[in-house]
C-alpha positions as CSV (number, residue, x, y, z in Angstrom):
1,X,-17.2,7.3,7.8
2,X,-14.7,4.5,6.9
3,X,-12.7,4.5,3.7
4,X,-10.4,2.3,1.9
5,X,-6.6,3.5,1.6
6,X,-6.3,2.3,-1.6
7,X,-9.0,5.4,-2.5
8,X,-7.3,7.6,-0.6
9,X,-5.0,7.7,-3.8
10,X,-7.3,10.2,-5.8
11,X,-7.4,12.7,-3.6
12,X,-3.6,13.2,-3.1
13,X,-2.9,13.9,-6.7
14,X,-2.1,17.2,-7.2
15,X,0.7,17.4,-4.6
16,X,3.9,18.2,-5.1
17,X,6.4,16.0,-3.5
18,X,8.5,15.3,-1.4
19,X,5.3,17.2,0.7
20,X,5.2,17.3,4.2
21,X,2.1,15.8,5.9
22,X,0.2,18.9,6.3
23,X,0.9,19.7,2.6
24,X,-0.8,16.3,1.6
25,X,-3.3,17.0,3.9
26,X,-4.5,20.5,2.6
27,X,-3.8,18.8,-1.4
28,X,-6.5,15.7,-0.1
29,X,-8.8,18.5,1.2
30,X,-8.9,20.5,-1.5
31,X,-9.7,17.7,-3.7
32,X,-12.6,17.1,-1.4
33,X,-11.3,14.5,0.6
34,X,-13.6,12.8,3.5
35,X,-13.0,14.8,6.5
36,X,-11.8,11.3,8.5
37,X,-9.2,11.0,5.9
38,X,-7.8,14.3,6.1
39,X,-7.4,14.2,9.8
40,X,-5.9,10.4,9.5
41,X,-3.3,12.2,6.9
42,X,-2.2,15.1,9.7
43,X,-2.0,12.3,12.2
44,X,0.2,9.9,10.0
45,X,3.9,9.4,12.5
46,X,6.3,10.1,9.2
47,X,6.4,13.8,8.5
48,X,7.6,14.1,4.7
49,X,6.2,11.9,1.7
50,X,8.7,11.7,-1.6
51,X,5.6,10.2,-3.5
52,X,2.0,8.8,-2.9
53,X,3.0,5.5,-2.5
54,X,4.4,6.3,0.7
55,X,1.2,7.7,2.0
56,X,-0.9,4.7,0.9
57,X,1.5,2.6,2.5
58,X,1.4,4.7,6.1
59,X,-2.6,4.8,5.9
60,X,-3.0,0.7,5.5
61,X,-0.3,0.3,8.2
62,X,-2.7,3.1,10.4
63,X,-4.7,1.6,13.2
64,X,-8.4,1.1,12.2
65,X,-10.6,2.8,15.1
66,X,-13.8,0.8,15.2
């Protein structure tokens, strides 16, 4: 299942930052995130987020598996 970043947005509300990756992760889940999405969160190299920004930034710049 592919998504757009840019959507990814909607499910990370809720969170309370700065969050640690596995924070946004469970926050995306629990907002009933696609599964591909929260697994591309938990991989994501920077392990704190101050806001969502930051995250939507780190998932465009996240290589596309095909």
């Amino acid at each position: 299942m592919d998504f757009d970043p840019d959507e990814a947005q909607q499910y990370v509300e809720g969170a309370d930052y700065p969050a640690n990756k596995d924070e946004v992760a469970s926050t995306a889940e629990g907002n009933g995130a696609p599964h591909e999405l929260v697994e591309r969160i938990r991989a994501l190299s920077t392990p704190e987020f101050s806001g969502p920004k930051e995250i939507m930034e780190e998932l465009r710049a996240f290589p596309q598996s095909s």
